[in-house]
C-alpha positions in Angstrom: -19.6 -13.1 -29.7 -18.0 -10.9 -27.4 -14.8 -10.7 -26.5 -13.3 -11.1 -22.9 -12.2 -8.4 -20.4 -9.8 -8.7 -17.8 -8.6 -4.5 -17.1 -8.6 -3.0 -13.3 -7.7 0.8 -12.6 -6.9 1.8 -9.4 -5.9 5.0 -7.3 -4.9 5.0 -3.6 -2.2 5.1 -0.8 1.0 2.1 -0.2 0.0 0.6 3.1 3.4 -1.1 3.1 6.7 -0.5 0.9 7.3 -2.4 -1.7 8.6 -6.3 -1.4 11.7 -6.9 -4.0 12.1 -11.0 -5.2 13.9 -12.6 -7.8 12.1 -15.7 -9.7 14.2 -19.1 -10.3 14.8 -17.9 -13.8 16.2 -14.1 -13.0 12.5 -12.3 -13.0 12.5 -9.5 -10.6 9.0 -9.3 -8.6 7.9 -6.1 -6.6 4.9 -6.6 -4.1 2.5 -4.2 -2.8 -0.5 -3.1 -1.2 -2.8 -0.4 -1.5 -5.9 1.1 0.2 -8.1 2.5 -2.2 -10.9 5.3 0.3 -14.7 4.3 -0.7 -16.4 7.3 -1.9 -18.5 6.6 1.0 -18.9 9.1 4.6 -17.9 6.3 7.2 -14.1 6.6 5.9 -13.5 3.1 4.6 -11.2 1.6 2.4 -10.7 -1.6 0.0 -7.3 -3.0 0.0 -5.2 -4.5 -3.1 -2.3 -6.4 -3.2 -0.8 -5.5 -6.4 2.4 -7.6 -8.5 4.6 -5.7 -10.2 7.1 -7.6 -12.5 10.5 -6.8 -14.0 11.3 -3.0 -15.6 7.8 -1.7 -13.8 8.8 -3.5 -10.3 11.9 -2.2 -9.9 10.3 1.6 -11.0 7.7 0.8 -8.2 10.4 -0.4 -5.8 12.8 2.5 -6.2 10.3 5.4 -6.4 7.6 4.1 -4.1 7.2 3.6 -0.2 4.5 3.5 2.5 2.2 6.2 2.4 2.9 7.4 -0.8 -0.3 7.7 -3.8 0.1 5.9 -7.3 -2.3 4.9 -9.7 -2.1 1.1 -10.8 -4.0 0.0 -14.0 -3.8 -3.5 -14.4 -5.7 -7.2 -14.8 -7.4 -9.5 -12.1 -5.0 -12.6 -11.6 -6.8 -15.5 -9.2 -4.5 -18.1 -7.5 -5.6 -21.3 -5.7 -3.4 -23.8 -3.6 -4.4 -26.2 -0.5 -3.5 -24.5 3.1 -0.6 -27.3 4.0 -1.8 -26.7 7.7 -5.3 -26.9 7.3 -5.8 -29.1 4.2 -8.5 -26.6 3.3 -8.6 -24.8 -0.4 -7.5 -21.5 -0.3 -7.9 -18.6 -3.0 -6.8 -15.0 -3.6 -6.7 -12.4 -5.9 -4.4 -9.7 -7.0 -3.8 -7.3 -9.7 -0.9 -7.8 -11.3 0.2 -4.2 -13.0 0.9 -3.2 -16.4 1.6 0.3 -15.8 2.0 2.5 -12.7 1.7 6.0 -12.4 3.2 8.0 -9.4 1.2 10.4 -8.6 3.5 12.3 -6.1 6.9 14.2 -6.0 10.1 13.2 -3.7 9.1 13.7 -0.2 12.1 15.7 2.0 14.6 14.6 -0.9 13.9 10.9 -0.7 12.5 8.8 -3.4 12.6 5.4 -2.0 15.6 2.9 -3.1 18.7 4.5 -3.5 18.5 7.3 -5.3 17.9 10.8 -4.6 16.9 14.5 -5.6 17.1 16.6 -3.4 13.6 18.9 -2.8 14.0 22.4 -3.5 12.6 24.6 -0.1 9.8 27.0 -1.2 9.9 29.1 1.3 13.6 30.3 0.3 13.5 29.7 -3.6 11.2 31.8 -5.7 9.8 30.6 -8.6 8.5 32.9 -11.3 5.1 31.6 -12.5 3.7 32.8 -16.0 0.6 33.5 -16.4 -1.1 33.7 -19.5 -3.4 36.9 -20.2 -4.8 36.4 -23.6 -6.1 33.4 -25.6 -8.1 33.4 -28.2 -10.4 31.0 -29.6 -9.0 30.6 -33.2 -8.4 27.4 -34.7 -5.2 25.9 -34.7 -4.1 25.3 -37.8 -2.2 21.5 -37.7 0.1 22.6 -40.8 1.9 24.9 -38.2 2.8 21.6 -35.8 6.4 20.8 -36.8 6.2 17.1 -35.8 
């Protein structure tokens, strides 16, 4: 019998910054949302709202913010409750992350929260890039790996 699988990946934008909470019991909660562009002409969009908890929320809520690109891998988490106004049964889902990867650098020196480094100009700093002339296609030999 096969087992079950409950894995999401995702790549897009913030559409809003992330939301900080605290649980009864001392949990810390971030919550965000993020617009994911269909591969499609028309330029649509799917939108997630993803739940980051404790170490990996406050990561998403001090180096993310509106705008910025992340990739979010994750599982499907469903929720149900009855709407107190309408009486009616209400449902959503969300992914609630297990890792997040930020996919850009500090914008203008800013990386969301409180911290800060500051972005180097690279119109007045010049950075020496190597480039690398010859490679050859030997082997590598894995006795030579000091790790």
């Amino acid at each position: 019998m096969a087992r079950s699988i409950n894995q999401v990946i995702l790549m897009g934008r913030l559409t809003r910054d992330p939301e900080m909470r605290t649980t009864t019991t001392g949990k810390s909660i971030a919550s965000f949302s993020l617009a994911v562009d269909r591969q499609t002409q028309d330029d649509q969009a799917d939108f997630f709202d993803i739940t980051a908890w404790e170490k990996l929320g406050e990561l998403a809520n001090q180096y993310l913010s509106k705008g910025r690109r992340c990739l979010v891998q994750g599982r499907l988490r469903q929720d149900s409750w009855d709407d107190k106004e309408t009486g009616k049964k209400r449902t959503r889902i969300e992914v609630v992350a297990t890792d997040i990867t930020f996919l850009d650098g500090p914008q203008d020196g800013q990386q969301g929260g409180s911290s800060s480094v500051p972005r180097s100009n690279t119109s007045s700093s010049k950075s020496k890039d190597t480039v690398i002339e010859d490679i050859d296609d030997k082997p590598i030999d894995l006795s030579e790996i000091p790790f």
